[in-house]
Every structure is written in C-alpha cells, then in structure tokens.
GUVO-525862 format. One record per residue: residue number from 1; residue in one letter; x, y, z of N, C-alpha, C in turn. Coordinates in steps of 0.001 Angstrom, whole numbers, plus 500000, padded with zeros to 6 digits. Layout:
n res n_xx n_yy n_zz ca_xx ca_yy ca_zz c_xx c_yy c_zz
NUM A X Y Z X Y Z X Y Z
...
This chain:
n res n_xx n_yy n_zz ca_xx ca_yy ca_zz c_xx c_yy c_zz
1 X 333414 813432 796622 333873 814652 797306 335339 814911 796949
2 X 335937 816157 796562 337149 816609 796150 337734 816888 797597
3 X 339058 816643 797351 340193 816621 798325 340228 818422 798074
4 X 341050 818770 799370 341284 820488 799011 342143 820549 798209
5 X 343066 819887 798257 344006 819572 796679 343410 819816 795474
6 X 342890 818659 795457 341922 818879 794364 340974 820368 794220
7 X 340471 820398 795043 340010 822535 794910 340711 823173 794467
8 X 342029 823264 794774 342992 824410 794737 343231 824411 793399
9 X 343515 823110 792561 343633 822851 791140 342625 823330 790338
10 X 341507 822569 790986 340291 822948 789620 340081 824810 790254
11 X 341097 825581 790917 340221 826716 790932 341819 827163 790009
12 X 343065 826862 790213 343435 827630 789202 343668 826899 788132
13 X 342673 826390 787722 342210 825699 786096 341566 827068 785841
14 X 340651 826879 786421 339136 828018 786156 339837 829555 786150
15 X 340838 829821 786928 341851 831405 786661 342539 831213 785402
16 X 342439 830139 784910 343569 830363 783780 342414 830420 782526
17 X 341660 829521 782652 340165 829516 781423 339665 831073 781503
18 X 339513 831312 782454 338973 832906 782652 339789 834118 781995
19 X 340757 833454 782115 341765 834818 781942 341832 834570 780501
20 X 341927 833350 779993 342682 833284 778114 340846 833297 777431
21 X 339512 833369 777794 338363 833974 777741 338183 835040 777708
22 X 338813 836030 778592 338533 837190 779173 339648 837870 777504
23 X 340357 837488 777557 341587 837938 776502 340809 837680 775083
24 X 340358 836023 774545 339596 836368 773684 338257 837003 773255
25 X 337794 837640 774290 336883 838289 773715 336855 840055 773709
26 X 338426 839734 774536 338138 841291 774319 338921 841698 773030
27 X 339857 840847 772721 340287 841181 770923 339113 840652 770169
28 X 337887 840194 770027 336918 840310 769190 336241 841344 769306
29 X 336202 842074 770533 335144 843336 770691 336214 844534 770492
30 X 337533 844184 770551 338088 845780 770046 338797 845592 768833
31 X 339007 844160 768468 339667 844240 767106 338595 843791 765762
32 X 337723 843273 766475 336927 842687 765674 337315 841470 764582
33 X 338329 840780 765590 338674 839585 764713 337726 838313 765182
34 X 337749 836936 764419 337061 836106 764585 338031 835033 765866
35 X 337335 834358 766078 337588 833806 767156 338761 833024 767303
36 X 339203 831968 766600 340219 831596 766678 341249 832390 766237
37 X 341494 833735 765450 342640 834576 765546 342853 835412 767030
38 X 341397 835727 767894 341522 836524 769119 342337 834959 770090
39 X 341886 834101 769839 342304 833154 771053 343880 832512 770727
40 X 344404 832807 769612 345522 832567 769046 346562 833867 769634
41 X 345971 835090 769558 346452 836471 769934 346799 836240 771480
42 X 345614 835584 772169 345935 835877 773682 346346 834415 774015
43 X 346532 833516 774090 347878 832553 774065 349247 833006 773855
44 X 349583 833133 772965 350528 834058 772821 351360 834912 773761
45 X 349837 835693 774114 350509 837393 774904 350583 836675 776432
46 X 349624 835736 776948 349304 834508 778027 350743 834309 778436
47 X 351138 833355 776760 352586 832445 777471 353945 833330 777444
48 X 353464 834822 776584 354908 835343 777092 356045 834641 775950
49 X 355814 834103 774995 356354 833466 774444 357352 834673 773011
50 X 356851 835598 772896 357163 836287 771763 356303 836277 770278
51 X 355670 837593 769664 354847 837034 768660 355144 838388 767446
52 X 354930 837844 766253 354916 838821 765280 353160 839082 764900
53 X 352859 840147 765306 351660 840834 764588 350755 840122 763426
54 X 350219 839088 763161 349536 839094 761804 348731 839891 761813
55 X 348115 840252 762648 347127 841280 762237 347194 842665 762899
56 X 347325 844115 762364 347693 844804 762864 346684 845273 764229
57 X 347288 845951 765197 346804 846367 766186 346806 847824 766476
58 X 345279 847842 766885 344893 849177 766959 345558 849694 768340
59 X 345322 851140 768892 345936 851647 769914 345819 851089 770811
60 X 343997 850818 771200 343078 850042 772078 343320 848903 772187
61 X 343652 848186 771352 344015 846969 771008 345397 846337 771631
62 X 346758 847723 771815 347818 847599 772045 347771 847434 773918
63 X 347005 848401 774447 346598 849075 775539 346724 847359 776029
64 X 345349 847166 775632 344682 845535 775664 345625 844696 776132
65 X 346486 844684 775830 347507 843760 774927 348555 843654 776481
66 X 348715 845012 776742 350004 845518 777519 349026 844880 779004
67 X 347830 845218 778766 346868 844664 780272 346694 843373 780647
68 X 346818 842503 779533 346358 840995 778786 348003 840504 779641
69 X 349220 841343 779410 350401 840565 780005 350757 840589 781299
70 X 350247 841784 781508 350490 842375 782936 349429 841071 783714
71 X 348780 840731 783392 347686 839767 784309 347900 838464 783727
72 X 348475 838222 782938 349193 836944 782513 350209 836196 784035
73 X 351686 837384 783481 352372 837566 784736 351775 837147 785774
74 X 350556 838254 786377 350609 838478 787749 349805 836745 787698
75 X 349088 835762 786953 348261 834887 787571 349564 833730 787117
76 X 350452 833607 787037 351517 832824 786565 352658 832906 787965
77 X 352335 834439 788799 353276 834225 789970 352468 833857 790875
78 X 350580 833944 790944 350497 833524 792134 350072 831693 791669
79 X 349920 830998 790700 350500 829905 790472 351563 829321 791490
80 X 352404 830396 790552 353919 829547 791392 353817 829428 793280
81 X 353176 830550 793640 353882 831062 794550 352569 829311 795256
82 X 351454 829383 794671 350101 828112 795048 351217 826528 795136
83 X 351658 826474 794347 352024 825552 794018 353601 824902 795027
84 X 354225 826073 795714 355480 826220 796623 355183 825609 797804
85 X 353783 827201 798185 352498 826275 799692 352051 824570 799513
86 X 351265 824684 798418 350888 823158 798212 352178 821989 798892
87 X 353737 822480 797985 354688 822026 798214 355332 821861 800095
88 X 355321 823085 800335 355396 823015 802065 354562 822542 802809
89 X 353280 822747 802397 352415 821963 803089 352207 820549 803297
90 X 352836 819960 802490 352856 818794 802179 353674 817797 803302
91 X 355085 818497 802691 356487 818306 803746 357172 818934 804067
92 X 356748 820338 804900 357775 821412 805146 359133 821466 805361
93 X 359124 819978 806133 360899 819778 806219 361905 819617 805324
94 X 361138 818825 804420 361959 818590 803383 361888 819456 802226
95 X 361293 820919 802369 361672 821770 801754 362328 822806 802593
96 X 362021 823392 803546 363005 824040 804752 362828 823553 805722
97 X 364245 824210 806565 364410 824051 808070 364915 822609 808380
98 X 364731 821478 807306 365650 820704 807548 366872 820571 807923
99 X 367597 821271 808097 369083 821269 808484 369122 822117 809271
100 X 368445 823343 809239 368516 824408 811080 367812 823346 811569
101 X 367362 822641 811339 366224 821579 812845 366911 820538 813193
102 X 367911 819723 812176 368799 818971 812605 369981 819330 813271
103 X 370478 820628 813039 371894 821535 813508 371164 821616 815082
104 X 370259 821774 815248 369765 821900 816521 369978 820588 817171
105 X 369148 819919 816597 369048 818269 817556 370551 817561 817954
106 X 371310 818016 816825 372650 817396 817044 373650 818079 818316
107 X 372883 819644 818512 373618 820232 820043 373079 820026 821129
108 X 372309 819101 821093 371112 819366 822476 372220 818396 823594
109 X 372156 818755 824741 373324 818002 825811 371750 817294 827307
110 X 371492 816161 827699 370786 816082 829100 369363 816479 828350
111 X 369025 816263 827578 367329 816246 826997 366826 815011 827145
112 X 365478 815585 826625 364637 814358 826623 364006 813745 824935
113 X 364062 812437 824928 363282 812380 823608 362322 812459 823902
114 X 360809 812058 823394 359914 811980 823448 359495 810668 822147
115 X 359578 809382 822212 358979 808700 821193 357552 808458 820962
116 X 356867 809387 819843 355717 809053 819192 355050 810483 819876
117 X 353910 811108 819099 353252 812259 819280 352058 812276 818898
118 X 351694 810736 819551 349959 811358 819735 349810 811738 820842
119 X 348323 811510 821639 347933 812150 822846 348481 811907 823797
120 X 349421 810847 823713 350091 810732 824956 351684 811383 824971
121 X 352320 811379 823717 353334 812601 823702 352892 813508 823906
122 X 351739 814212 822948 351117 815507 822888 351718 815770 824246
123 X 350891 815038 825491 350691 815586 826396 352111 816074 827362
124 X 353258 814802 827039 354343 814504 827385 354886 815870 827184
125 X 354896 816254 825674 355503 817143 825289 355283 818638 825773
126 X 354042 818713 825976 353518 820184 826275 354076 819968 828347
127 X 353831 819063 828765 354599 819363 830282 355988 819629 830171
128 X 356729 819098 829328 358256 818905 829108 358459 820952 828865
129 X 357499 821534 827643 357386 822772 827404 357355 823864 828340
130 X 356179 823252 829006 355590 824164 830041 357231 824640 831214
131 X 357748 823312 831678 358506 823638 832155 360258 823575 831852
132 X 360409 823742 830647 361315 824565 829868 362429 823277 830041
133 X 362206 821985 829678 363064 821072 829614 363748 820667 828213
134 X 364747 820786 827513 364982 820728 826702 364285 819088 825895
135 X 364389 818668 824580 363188 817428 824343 363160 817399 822578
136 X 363339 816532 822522 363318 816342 820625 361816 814974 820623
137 X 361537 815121 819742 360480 814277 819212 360829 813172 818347
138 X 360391 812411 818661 360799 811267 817205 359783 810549 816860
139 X 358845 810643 815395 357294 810732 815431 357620 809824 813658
140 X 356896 808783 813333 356838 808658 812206 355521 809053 811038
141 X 354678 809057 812217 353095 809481 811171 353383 810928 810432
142 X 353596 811204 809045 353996 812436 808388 352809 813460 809145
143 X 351585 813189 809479 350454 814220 809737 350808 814535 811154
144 X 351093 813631 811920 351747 814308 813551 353059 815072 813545
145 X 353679 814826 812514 355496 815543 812641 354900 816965 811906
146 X 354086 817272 811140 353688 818514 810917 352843 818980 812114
147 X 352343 818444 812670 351584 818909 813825 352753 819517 814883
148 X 353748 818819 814882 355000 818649 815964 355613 820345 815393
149 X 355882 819915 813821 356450 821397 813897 355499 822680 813234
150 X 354685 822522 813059 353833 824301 813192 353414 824496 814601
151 X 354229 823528 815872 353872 824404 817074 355412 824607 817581
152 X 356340 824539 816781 357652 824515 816902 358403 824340 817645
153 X 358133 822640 817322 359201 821811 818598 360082 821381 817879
154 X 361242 820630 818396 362303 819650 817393 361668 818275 817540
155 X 361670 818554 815933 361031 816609 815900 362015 815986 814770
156 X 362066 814695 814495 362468 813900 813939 361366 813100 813306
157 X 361494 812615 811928 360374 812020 811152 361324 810556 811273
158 X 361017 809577 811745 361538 808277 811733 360986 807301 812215
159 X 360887 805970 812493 361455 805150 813151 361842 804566 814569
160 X 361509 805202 815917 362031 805151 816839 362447 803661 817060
161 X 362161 802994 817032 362960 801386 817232 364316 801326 816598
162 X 364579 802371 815991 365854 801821 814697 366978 802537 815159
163 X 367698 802321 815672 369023 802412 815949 369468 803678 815557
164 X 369590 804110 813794 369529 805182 813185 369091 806480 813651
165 X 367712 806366 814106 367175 807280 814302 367195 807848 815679
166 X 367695 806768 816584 367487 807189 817515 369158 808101 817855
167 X 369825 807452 817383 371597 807746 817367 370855 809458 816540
168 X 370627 810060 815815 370195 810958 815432 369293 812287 816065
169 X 368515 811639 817167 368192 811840 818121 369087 812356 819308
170 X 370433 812415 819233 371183 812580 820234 371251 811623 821402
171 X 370829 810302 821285 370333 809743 822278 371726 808986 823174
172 X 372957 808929 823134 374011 808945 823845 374120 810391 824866
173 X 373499 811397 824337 373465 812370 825002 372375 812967 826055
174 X 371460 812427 825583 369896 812672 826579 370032 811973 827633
175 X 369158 812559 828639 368978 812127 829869 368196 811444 830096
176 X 366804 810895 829463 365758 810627 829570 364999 810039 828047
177 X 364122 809602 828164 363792 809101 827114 361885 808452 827487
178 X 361176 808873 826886 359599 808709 827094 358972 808190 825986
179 X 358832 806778 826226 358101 806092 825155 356725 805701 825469
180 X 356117 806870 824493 354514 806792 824325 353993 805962 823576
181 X 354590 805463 822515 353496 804448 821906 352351 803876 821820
182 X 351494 803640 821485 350714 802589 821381 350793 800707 821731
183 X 351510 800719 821020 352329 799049 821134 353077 798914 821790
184 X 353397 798085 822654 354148 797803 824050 354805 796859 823142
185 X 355087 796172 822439 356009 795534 821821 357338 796837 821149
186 X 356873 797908 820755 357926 798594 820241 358142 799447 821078
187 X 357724 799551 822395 357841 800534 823424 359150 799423 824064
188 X 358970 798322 824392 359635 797375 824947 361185 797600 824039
189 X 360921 797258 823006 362418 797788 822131 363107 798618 821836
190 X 362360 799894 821717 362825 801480 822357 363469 801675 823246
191 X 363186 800634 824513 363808 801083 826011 364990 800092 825835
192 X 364834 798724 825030 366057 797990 825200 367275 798550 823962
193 X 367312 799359 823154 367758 799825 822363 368065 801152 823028
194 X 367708 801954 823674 368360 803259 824179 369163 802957 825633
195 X 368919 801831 826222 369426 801486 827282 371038 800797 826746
196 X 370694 800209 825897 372253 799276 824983 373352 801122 824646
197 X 372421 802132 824091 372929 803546 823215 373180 804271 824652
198 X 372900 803922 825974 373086 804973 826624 372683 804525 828390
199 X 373751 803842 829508 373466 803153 830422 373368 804254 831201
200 X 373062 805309 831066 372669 806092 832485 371277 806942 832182
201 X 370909 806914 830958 369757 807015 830603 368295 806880 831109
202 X 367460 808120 831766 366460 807324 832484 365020 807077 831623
203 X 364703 805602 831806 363280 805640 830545 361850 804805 831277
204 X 361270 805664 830649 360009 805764 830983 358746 805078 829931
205 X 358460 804282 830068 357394 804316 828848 355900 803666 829361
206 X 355235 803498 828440 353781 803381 828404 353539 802383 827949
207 X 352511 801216 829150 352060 799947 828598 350419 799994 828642
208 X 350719 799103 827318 348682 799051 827255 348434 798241 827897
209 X 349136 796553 828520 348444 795443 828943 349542 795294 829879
210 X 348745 794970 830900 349429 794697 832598 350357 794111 832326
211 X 350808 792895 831080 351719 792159 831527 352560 792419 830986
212 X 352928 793497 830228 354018 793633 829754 355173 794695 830136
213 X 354257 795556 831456 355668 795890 832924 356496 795179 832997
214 X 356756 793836 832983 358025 793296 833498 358661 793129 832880
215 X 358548 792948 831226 359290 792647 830038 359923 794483 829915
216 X 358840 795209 830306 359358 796556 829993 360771 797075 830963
217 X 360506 796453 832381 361924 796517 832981 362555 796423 832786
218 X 362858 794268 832473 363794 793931 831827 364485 794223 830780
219 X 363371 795023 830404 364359 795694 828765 365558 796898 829314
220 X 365110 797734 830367 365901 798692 830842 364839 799969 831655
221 X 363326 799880 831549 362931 800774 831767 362801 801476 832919
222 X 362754 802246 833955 362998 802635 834898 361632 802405 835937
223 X 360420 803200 834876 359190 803416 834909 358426 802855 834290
224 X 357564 802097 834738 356161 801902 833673 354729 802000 834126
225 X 353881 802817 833137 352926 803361 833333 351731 802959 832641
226 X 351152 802867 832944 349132 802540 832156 348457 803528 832469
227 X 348246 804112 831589 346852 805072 831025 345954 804650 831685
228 X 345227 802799 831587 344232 802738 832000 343852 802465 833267
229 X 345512 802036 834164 345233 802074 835706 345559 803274 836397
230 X 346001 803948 835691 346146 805492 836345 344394 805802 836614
231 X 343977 805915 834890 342276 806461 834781 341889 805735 835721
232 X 341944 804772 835643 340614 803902 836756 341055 803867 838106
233 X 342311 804563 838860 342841 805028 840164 341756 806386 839703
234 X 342136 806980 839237 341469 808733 839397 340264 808676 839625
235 X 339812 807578 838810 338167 807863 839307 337535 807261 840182
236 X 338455 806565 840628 337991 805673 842111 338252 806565 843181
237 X 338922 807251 843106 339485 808243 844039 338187 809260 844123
238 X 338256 809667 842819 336838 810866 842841 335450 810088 843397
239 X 335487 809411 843828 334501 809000 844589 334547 808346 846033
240 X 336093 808098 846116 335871 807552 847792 337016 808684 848131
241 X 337275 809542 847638 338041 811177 848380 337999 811713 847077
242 X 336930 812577 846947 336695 813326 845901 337487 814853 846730
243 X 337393 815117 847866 337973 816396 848563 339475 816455 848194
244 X 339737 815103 848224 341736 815193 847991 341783 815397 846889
245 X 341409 814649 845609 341284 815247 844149 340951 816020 843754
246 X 340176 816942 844679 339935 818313 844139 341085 818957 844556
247 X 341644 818686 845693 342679 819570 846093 343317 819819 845680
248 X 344000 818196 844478 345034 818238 843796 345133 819071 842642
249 X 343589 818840 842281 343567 819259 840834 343768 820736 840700
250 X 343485 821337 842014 343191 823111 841933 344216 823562 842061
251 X 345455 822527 843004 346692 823062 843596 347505 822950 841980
252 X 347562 821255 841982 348442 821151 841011 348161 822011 839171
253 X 346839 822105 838968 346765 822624 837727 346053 823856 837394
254 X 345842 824042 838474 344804 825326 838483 345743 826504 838237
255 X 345291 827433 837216 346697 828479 837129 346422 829540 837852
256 X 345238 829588 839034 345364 830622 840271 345991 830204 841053
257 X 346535 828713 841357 347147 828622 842296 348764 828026 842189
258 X 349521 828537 842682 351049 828117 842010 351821 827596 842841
259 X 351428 826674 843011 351964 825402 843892 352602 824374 843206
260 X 353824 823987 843229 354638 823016 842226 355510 821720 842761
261 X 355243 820172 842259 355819 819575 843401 357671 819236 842380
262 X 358395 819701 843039 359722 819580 842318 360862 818805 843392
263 X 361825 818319 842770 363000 817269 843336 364267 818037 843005
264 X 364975 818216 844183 366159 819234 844191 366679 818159 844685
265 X 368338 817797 844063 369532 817071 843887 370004 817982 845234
266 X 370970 817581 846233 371856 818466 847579 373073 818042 847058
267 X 373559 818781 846565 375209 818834 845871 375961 818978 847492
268 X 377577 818436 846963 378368 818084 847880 378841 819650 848355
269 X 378818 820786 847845 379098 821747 848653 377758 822629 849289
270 X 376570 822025 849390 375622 822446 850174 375679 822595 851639
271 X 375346 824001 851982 375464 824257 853384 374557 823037 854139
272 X 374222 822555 853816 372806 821452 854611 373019 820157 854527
273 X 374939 819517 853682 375646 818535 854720 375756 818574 855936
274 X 374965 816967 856540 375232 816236 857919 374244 817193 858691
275 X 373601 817925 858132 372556 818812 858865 371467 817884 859150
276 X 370341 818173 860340 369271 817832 860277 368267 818464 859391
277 X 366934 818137 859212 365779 818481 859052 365180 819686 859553
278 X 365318 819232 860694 365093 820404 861982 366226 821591 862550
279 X 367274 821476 862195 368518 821957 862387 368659 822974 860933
280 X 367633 822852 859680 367976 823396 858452 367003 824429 858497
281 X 365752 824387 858812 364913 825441 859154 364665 825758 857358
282 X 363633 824439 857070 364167 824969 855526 362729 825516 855513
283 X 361313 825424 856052 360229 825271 855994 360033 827190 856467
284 X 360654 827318 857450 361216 828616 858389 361738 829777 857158
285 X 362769 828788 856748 363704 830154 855957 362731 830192 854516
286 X 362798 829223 853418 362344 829035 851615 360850 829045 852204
287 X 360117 827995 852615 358591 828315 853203 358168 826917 852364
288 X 359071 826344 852038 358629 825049 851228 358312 823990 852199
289 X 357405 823127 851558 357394 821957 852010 357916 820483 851983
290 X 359020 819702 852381 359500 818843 852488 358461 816991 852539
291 X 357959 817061 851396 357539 815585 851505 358112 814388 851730
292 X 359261 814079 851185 359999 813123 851003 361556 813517 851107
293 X 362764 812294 851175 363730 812488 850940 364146 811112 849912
294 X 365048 811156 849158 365612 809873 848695 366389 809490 848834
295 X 367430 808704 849312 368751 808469 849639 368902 807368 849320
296 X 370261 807228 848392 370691 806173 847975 369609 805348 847264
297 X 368608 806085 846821 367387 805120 845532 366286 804676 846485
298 X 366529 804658 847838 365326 804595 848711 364305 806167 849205
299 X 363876 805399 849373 362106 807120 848933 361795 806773 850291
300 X 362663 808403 851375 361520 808353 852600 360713 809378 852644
301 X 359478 808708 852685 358308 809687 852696 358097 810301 854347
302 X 357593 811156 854551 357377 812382 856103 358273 811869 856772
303 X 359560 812810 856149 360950 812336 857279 361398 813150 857814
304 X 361605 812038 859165 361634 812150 860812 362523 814051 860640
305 X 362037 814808 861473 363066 816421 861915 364354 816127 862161
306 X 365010 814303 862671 366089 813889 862678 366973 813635 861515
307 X 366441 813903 860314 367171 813077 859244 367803 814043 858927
308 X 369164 813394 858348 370126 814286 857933 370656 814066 856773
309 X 371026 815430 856295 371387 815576 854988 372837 814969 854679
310 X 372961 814687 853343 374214 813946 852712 373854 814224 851096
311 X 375321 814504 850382 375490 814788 849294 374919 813454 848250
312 X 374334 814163 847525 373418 813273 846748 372175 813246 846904
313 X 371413 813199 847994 369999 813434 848105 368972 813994 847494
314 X 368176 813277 847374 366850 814756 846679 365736 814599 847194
315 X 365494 816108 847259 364313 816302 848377 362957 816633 847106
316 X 362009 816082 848362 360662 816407 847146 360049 817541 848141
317 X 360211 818788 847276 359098 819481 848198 358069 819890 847426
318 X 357314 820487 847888 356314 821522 847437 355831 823129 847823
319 X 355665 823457 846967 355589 825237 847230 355920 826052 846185
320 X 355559 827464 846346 355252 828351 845189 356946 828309 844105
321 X 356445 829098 843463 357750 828824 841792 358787 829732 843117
322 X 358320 830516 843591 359352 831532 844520 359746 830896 845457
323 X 358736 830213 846431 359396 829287 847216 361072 828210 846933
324 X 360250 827720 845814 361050 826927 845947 362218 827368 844762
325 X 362209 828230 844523 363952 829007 844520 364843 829418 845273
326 X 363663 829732 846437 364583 830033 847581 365173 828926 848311
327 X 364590 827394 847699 364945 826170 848538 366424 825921 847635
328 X 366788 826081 845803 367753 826221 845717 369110 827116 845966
329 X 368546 828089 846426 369399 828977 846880 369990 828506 847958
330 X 369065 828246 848928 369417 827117 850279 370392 825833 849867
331 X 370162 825576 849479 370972 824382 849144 372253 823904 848046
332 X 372106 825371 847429 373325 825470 846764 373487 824894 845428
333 X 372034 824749 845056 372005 823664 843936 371677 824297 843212
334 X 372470 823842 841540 372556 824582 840354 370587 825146 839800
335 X 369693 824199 840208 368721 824558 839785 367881 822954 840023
336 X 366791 823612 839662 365792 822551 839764 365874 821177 838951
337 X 366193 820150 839742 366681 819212 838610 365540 818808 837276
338 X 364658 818655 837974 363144 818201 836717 362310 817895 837734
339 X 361201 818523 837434 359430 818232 837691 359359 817089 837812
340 X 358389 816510 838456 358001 815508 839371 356237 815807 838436
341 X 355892 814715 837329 354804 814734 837016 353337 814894 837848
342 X 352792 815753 837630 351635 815706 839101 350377 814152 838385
C-alpha cells in the first residue's frame, strides 16, 4: 500500500509523462516528424531551456509550440506550489510562524503550560480555551504539535523534562503548570524541575499508579490526579447516586444550562472586609451561591452565616456567568481568578 506521499508523486510523475506525450504526438500529427525529433522538440519547449529550430515550423506547429509552453509553465508552478504543501505539511513550523509563535510564548505573563497533548492535554487544553486562560503547550510527538497548531494554540515541539525547553516555555513566568503525561516518572521530573525554575508555581499532574502521589508531592506538586480513580469514583457514583451525577453533568456541562463553579480571591480593598456571611447579603444582592471559603490554605466547606471575611480569601461559589460577575463586582476583585475543574 502507497503512503499519500507516495500518491502525490506517482501522480505528478504521470502529469509530467502526459504532458511531454501529449507534446510528442502532437508534433508528429502536425509536423509530421518521426518520433524521436517530436519528443526532442517538446523537451526542449517542456524545460524552457532555449532551442534553435532544426526543423522548420509550420504556423500550426508554432501555435502548438506557444500552447506546449504555456502548460509546461503552468504544470511546473503547480509542482512547485505541491511540493511547498508537501513541505508545510510535514513541519509547518519550521517553515512558518516559527518566530510569530515563539515572539508570542516569550510575552505570555501568569499562564499555564500544558505538558504533553494527548487526550489528557487535549482535554486540559480545550477547558484552559473554553475559559480564556492564557496556556502554551509543550508536546514532543511531531504528529500532536501539528494537531496543537492547525487548531491554533501556542505549542512548543520539545522535551518537557529539559530545562531548555521548559525555560522557553516562559516557565519563571507561568502560574501553573499541568503535567499530562503518560509516565509518572517524567511527570515526577517536570514538577521537580519547574518547581526548582519557579517556587510559586502551582503544579498539577497526572499519575498512572497509586504509588507514585507521594513521590509526585515530594517533587513539588500541588495536585495529583488518576484518570483511573477518578473513572472508577464516576461510575460508582452512577450507580449508588446516579440523580447527583446527573445533576452534575446537566448543570456543569450541559450548554442549556449555565451554571459555573468559580474561586474569587477578596482583595484587601473589598467592601466585604471583617464582614459576615450573613451581614454581606451576597446570595440576596449577585444571587450566587457560596459553597466554601478558604482561609489561610484551609477549605471551609457550608460556612457558618457567622464567618467573616479577611483579605486573601477565596470563595467557591456557584451560579450563572452573570451571577457571578456580579459576585466580582461585589467584592472588588479584578476578575475571576481561574475555574475550579468540574
């Protein structure tokens, strides 16, 4: 079986046989020369090369001649133009946009990387999108970094373990950092290598085997996650509260319903210092819902109408994209700090 590569070749083999065919036979049928002088004639007129007449040419013949170059030309530019695609297709970067894509990555300020872009970046990446978080890629498989950019994200073709690449990455400058991998051995070194490039850095990554959470801490990671105890929570769930998982699924992803669970930072000039809960009327005024508070790195979940606000806090609420603008407006805060993965 031929590669499409291979197609594309043997078809403009077969445009070029056709065409220096098509040329010799039509100087045997209007000049009536023998064959190797007609196929000598249209080589010639083919390569554009310059020729003196041996044999004179009739009007028809000239006509011929002037048609024979004109389609020479035209199958010689779409050649080139086959052969450019072939070329981009291959490695678009490294024929354009290499340097507008790096001029980019090098301004990005509080992003996120994203290491590696299979299904579990994929997925990383398209939430990061959805909700307009700035995010560079750093992918070494050449067939995923083209995937990365004909949907036009910033990616990086490298390495993520390597120092290099990640310093390239902006990664003194990012906020965050999501290592998808496959291998929990290079996920483990990702986090201890961006944590060494960057101590306020928050990282997240992905383990295949239970035991390598704790090595993933110790490396620096903030978060660690399994694919396969998440899956096997979800579907235990869909069967001993299948009603709550539906709930979630319709609230959180359903695009009739626009319900969003987000974490708002209470900056030090927020009207809702030393305030209560109940005293803020935040549920009253924005219409949001208040799940949690965090203070000082501790997570209180359904807190008391007594609790009071202090600079630094972040509240988890939930409620519509409108709602909960009106909860930053309330609170004085520059904007939504980042989504809270559902």
């Amino acid at each position: 079986m031929t590669s499409p590569l291979q197609q594309r070749f043997l078809t403009l083999l077969f445009l070029i046989v056709l065409l220096a065919g098509a040329g010799t036979a039509g100087y045997m049928l209007i000049e009536h020369w023998r064959f190797l002088d007609a196929l000598y004639m249209t080589v010639h007129t083919l390569a554009t090369v310059g020729f003196g007449e041996t044999h004179p040419l009739s009007d028809a013949g000239r006509v011929f001649t002037i048609i024979l170059i004109f389609a020479g030309v035209g199958l010689f530019l779409f050649i080139l133009n086959d052969m450019v695609q072939i070329l981009v297709e291959a490695n678009p970067t490294a024929v354009i946009g290499l340097r507008r894509m790096k001029q980019k990555i090098a301004k990005l300020q509080g992003h996120q990387i994203v290491c590696g872009f299979g299904r579990t970046g994929q997925e990383a990446a398209a939430h990061l999108l959805q909700n307009k978080v700035p995010f560079v890629i750093v992918e070494q498989d050449p067939i995923h970094v083209k995937r990365a950019e004909e949907a036009g994200l910033l990616v990086l073709q490298g390495d993520a373990t390597t120092d290099e690449v990640l310093q390239e990455a902006q990664i003194q400058h990012a906020s965050g950092i999501i290592c998808t991998l496959p291998d929990d051995t290079a996920n483990t070194f990702i986090a201890l290598t961006a944590r060494a490039a960057n101590a306020n850095i928050n990282i997240v990554s992905r383990a295949a085997n239970p035991g390598a959470e704790t090595k993933m801490k110790l490396a620096g990671a903030h978060m660690v996650i399994s694919p396969y105890v998440i899956c096997g929570r979800r579907m235990a769930t869909a069967v001993t509260h299948p009603l709550v998982l539906e709930f979630l699924d319709v609230a959180m992803h359903s695009p009739g319903f626009d319900l969003r669970l987000e974490q708002i930072v209470i900056p030090a000039e927020s009207g809702l210092i030393d305030k209560t809960l109940r005293d803020a009327n935040i549920k009253q005024i924005s219409g949001v819902m208040v799940l949690a508070v965090s203070k000082h790195g501790k997570l209180i979940t359904n807190p008391s109408p007594d609790l009071s606000f202090n600079a630094g806090d972040i509240m988890i609420a939930l409620g519509t994209e409108v709602e909960l603008k009106n909860l930053v407006q309330l609170t004085n805060s520059q904007s939504i700090t980042s989504p809270i993965p559902n």
